[in-house]
C-alpha positions as CSV (number, residue, x, y, z in Angstrom):
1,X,13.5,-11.2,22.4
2,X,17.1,-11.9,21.1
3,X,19.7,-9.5,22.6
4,X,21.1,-7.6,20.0
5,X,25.1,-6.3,20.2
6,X,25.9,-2.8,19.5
7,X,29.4,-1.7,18.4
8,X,30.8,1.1,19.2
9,X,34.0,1.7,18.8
10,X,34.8,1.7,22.0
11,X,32.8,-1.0,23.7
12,X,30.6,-4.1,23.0
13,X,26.8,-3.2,24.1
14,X,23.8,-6.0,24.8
15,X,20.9,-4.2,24.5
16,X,17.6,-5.2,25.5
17,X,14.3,-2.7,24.6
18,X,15.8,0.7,26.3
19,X,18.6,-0.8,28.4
20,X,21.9,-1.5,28.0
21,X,24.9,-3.4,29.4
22,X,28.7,-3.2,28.5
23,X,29.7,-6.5,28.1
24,X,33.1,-5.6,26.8
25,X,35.3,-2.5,26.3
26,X,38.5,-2.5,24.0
27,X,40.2,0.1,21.9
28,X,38.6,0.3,18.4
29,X,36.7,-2.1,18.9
30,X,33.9,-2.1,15.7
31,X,33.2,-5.6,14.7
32,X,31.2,-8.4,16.8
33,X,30.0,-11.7,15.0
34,X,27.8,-14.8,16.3
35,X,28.4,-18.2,15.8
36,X,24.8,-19.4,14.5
37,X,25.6,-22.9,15.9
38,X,26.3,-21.7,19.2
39,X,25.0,-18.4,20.2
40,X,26.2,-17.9,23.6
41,X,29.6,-17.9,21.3
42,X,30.7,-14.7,20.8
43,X,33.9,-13.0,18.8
44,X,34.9,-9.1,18.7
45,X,37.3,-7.6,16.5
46,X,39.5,-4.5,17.3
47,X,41.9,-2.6,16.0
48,X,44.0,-2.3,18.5
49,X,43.7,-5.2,20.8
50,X,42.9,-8.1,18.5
51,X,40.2,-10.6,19.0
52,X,38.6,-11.4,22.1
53,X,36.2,-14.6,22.2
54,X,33.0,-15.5,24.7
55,X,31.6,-18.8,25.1
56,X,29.4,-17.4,27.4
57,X,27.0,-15.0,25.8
58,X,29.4,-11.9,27.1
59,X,29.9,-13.1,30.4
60,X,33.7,-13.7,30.5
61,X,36.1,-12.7,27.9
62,X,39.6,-14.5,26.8
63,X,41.8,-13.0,24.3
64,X,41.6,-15.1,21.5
65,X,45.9,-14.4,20.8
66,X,45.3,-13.8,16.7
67,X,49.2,-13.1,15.8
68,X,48.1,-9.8,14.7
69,X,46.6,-7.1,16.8
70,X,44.9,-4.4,13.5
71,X,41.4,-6.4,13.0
72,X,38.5,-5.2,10.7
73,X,36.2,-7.8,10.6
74,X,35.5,-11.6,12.4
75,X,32.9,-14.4,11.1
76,X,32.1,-17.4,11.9
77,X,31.7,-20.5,9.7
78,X,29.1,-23.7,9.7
79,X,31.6,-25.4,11.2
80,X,33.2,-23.3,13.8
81,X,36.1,-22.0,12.1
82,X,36.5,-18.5,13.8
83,X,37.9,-15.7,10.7
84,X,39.5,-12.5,11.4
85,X,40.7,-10.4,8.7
86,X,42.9,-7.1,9.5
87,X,45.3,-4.6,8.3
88,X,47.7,-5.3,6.2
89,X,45.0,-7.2,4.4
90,X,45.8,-10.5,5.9
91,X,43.5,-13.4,6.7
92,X,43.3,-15.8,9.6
93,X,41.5,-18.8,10.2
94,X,41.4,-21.0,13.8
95,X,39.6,-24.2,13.4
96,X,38.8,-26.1,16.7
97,X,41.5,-26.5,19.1
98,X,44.2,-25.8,16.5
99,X,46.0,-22.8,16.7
100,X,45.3,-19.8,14.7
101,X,47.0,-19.9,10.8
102,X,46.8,-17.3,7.7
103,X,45.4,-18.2,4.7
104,X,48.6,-16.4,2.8
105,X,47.3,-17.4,-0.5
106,X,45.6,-14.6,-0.2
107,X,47.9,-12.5,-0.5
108,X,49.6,-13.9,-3.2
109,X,46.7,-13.2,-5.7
110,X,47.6,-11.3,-9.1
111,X,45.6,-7.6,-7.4
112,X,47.4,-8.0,-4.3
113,X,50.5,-5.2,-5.5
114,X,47.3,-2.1,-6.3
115,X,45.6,-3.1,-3.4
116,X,45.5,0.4,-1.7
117,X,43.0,2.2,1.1
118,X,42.6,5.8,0.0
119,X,42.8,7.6,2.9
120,X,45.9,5.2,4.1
121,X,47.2,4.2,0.6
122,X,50.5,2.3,1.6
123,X,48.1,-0.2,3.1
124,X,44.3,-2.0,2.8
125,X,42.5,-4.3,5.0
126,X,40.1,-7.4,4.7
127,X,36.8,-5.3,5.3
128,X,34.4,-8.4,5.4
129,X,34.4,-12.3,5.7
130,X,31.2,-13.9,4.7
131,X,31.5,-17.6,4.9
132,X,28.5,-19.5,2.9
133,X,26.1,-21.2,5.4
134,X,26.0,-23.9,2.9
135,X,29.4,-25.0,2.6
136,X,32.1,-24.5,5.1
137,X,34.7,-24.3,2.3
138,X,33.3,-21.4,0.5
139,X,34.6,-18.0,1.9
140,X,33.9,-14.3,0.2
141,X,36.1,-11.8,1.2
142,X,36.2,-8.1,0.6
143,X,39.3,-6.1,0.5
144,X,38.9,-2.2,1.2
145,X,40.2,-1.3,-1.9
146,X,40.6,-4.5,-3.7
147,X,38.3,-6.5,-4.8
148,X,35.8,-9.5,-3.9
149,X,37.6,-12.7,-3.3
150,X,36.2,-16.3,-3.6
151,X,37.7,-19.4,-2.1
152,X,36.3,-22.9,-2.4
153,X,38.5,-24.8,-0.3
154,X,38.8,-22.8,2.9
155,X,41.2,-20.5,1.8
156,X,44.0,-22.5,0.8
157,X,43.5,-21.4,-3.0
158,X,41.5,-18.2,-4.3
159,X,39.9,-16.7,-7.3
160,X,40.9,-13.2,-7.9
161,X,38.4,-10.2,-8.3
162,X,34.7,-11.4,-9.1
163,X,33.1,-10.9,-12.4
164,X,30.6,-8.1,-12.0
165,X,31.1,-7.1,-8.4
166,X,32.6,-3.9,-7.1
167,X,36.3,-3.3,-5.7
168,X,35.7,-1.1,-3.0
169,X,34.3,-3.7,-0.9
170,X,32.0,-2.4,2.3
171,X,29.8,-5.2,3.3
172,X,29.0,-9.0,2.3
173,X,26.0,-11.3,2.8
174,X,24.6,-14.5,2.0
175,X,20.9,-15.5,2.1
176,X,20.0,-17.6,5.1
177,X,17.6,-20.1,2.7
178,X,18.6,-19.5,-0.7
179,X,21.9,-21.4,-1.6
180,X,24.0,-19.4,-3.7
181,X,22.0,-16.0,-3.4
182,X,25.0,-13.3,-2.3
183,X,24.7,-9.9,-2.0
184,X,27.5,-7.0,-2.0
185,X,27.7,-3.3,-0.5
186,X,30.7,-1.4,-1.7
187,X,31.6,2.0,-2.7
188,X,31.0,2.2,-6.2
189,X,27.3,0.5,-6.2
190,X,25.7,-2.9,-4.7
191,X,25.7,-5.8,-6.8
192,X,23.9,-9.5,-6.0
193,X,25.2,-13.0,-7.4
194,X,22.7,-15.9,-8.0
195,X,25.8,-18.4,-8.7
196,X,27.8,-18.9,-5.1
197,X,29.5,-15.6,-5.7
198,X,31.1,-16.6,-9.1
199,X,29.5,-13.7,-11.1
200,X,27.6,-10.6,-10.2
201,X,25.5,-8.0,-11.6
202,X,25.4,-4.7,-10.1
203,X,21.7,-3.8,-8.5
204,X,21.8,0.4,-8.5
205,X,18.4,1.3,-10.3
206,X,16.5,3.7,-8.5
207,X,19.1,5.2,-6.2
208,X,20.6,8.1,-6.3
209,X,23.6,7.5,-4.0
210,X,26.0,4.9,-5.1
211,X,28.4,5.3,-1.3
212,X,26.8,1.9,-0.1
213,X,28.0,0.8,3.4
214,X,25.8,-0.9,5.8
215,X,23.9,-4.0,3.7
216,X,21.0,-6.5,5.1
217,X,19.1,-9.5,3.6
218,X,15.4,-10.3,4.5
219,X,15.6,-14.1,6.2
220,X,12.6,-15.5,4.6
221,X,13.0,-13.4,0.6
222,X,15.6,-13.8,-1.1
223,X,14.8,-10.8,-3.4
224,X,14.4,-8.2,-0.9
225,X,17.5,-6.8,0.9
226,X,18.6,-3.1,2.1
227,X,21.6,-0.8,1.6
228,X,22.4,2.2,3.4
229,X,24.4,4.4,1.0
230,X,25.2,8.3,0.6
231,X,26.8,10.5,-2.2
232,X,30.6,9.4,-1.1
233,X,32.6,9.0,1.6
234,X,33.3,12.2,2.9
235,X,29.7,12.5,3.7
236,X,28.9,8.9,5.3
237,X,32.4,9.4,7.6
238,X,33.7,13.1,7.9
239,X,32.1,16.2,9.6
240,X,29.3,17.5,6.7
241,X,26.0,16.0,7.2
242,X,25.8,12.7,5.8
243,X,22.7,13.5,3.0
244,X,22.5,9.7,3.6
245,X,19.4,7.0,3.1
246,X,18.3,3.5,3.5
247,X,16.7,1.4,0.6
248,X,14.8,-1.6,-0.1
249,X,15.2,-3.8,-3.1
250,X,12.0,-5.7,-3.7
251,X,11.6,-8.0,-6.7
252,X,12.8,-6.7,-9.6
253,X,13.8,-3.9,-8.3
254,X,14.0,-0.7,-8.3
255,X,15.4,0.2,-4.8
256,X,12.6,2.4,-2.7
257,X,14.4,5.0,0.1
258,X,12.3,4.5,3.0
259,X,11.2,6.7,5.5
260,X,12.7,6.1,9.1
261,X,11.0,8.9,10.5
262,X,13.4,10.9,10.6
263,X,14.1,14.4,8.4
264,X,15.4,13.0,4.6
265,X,18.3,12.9,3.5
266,X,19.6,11.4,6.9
267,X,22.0,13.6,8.5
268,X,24.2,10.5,9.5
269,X,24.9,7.6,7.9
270,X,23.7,4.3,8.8
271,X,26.6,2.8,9.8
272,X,25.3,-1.3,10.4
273,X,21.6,-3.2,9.7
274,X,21.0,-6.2,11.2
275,X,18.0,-9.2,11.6
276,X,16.6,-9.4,15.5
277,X,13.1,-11.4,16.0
278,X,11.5,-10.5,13.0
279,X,12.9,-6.9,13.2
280,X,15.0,-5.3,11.1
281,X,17.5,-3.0,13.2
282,X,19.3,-0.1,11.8
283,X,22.6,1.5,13.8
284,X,23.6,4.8,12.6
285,X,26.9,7.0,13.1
286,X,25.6,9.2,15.6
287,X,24.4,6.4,18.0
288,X,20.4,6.0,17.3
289,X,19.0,2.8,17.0
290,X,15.9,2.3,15.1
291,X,13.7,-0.6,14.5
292,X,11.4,-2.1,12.4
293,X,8.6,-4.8,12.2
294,X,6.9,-4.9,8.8
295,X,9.9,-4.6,7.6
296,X,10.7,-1.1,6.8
297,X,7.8,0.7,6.1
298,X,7.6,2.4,9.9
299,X,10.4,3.0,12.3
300,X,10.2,3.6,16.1
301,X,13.3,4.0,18.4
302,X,15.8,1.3,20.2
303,X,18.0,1.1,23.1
304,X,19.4,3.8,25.2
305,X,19.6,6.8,24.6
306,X,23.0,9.0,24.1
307,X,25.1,6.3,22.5
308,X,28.2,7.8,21.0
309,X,27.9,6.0,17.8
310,X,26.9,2.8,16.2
311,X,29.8,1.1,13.9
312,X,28.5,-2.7,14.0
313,X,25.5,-4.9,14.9
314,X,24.5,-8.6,15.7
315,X,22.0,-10.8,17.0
């Protein structure tokens, strides 16, 4: 069975069935990527202390020295290049043994002035990187509050907002075996692009909750994928019970909630979804992992118990 790492917030988790072992603890830490080339290869992002790299499967740690120490989100291209995206929205790139650069064009994009993260509106970050397996020069990036970003040449030049696709940007996906299939989770709804991320077209038929946060793609269909979403923000993150649920988009739609076996709507929110063997994982705020094998029709429990909470996933 593949390992799968657990987020968080305050440590790096390898869990295995019911067990667990810290394979790293940092400050903030809520964002963990693998490279798919290379999966003893590693990469955590903090907010706080950076990014910190393995080449070992979680063995031994270096601190990877990114130039800024705020990160929000880390990914891996098909060719290596190591992302890290943090706040101030700024993105980074380090590509084999060169040192780490920003891609400042970024920054310099029309929307870049009303860029603004409500509950710390003199700043934003870059919420999610989602290199294209396909072609190491196509990058998506989602800016918490901005908009959906597309470069085609590695990040040296970028298109501005997407057609179609939603501003507050939460989560990003490509399909494993479908070039050009891309899938969003924002605030404001979940939208899909058939074209490389060019256009979208918002997918929200059938749900009731348009707070979408935590997103996952089935590796074999490209037509089935899952949102976690809840009625806003103050319920998926503050203190009230999150009236939260998870959905699966099937075909043509419309999105089904399903039933994780646990009392609906979900007191907390699920926080992170990810692919393990087959299994479809799901992480939510107040630490409980569940699992699923057919996919997402039954739920049983994962990993240890009395987690603290779960902010991020990987396998």
């Amino acid at each position: 069975m593949t390992r799968l790492l657990v987020a968080t917030g305050e440590a790096l988790l390898g869990v295995d069935g019911r067990d667990a072992a810290v394979l790293l603890e940092r400050p903030g830490l809520h964002a963990v990527v693998v490279d798919a080339r290379r999966p003893d290869r590693i990469a955590a992002g903090s907010r706080g202390a950076g990014v910190w790299e393995t080449e070992d499967g979680g063995v031994t740690w270096a601190d990877a020295r990114l130039p800024e120490p705020d990160v929000f989100s880390v990914a891996y291209g098909p060719d290596g290049a190591l992302y890290a995206g943090c706040e101030p929205s700024a993105l980074y790139v380090r590509r084999g043994g060169e040192p780490w650069r920003e891609l400042a064009a970024l920054r310099e994009l029309p929307s870049a002035p009303t860029w603004s993260f409500p509950p710390r509106p003199w700043t934003s970050h870059v919420r999610w990187i989602a290199p294209s397996p396909y072609d190491a020069g196509l990058v998506l990036v989602g800016i918490e509050l901005g908009g959906l970003m597309r470069t085609t040449d590695g990040g040296e030049t970028w298109a501005d907002h997407r057609p179609g696709a939603q501003r507050d940007v939460h989560a990003l996906a490509w399909h494993p075996t479908e070039p050009g299939r891309a899938y969003e989770a924002a605030g404001g709804g979940a939208a899909w692009s058939r074209d490389g991320g060019e256009t979208w077209e918002p997918a929200d038929e059938g749900r009731d909750r348009h707070y979408t946060w935590a997103l996952a793609v089935h590796p074999s269909d490209p037509d089935r994928w899952y949102v976690s979403a809840a009625p806003g923000p103050f319920e998926a993150h503050g203190d009230r019970p999150a009236r939260a649920g998870l959905w699966r988009w099937s075909g043509g739609g419309p999105w089904q909630e399903l039933d994780l076996g646990l009392p609906r709507p979900l007191e907390a929110m699920p926080y992170a979804l990810a692919w393990a063997d087959g299994r479809l994982v799901a992480g939510l705020r107040d630490g409980r992992l569940l699992e699923s094998d057919d996919p997402g029709d039954t739920w049983r429990p994962l990993g240890p118990d009395g987690l603290h909470r779960v902010v991020a996933l990987a396998a």
